[in-house]
N, C-alpha and C positions, 0 to 999 in steps of 0.2 A: 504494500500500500504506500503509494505515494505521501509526504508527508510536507506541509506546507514551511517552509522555514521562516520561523519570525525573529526579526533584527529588531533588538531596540535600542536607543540613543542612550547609553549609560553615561554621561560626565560629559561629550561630546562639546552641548552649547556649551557649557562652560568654559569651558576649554577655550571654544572660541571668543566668547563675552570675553575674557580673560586677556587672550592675547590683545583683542581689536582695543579694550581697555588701556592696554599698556601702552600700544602702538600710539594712538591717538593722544594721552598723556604726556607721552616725550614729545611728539609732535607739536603739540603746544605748548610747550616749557620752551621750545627751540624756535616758535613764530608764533608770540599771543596773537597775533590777531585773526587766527585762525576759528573760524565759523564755526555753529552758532554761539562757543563759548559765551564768546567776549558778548556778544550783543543779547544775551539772554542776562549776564553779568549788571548790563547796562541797565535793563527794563526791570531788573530787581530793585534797581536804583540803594542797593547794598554802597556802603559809604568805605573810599577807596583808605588805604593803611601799609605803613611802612612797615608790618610786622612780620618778619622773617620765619618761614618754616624750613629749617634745613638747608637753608641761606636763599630761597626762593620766595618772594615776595606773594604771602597770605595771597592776596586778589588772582595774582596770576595760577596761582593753585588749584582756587576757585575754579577760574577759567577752565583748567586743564580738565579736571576731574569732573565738570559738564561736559566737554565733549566725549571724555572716554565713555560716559554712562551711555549717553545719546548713539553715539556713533555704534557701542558695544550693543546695544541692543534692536538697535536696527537690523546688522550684519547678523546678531543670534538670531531674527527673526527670518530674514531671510534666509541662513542656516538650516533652521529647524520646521520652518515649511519647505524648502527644495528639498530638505534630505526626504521628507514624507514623500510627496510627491515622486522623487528619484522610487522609493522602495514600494508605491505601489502601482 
């Protein structure tokens, strides 16, 4: 009897939320004015500060870690519906 093989996504997005996270982090540490960061930064209208994390200036960190999230979960989404669609 034939037997149907089922695959499933164990860590996978992660994995990739993860990377596309990191990617897009250093990517903006290296060019803040890298979209939508900055401009969602802006419309919080969050009040700007010389306060240094790990000698990276607080706002631009901000910056960063909005687009990792944004970008990280866009790319998991289209990830985790292609890979579905890829497996049926």
């Amino acid at each position: 009897m034939l037997r149907k093989e089922k695959t499933e996504m164990k860590g996978e997005g992660a994995i990739v939320f993860l990377t596309v996270f990191i990617v897009f982090l250093a990517v903006t540490l290296g060019y803040p004015e890298f979209p939508p960061g900055k401009i969602l930064y802006e419309l919080l209208d969050i009040l700007e500060t010389e306060y240094l994390v790990l000698g990276v200036p607080a706002n631009l960190l901000v910056n960063a870690i909005i687009n990792g999230v944004i970008y990280g979960v866009i790319l998991w989404l289209v990830f985790t519906f292609g890979y579905k669609r890829m497996k049926s």
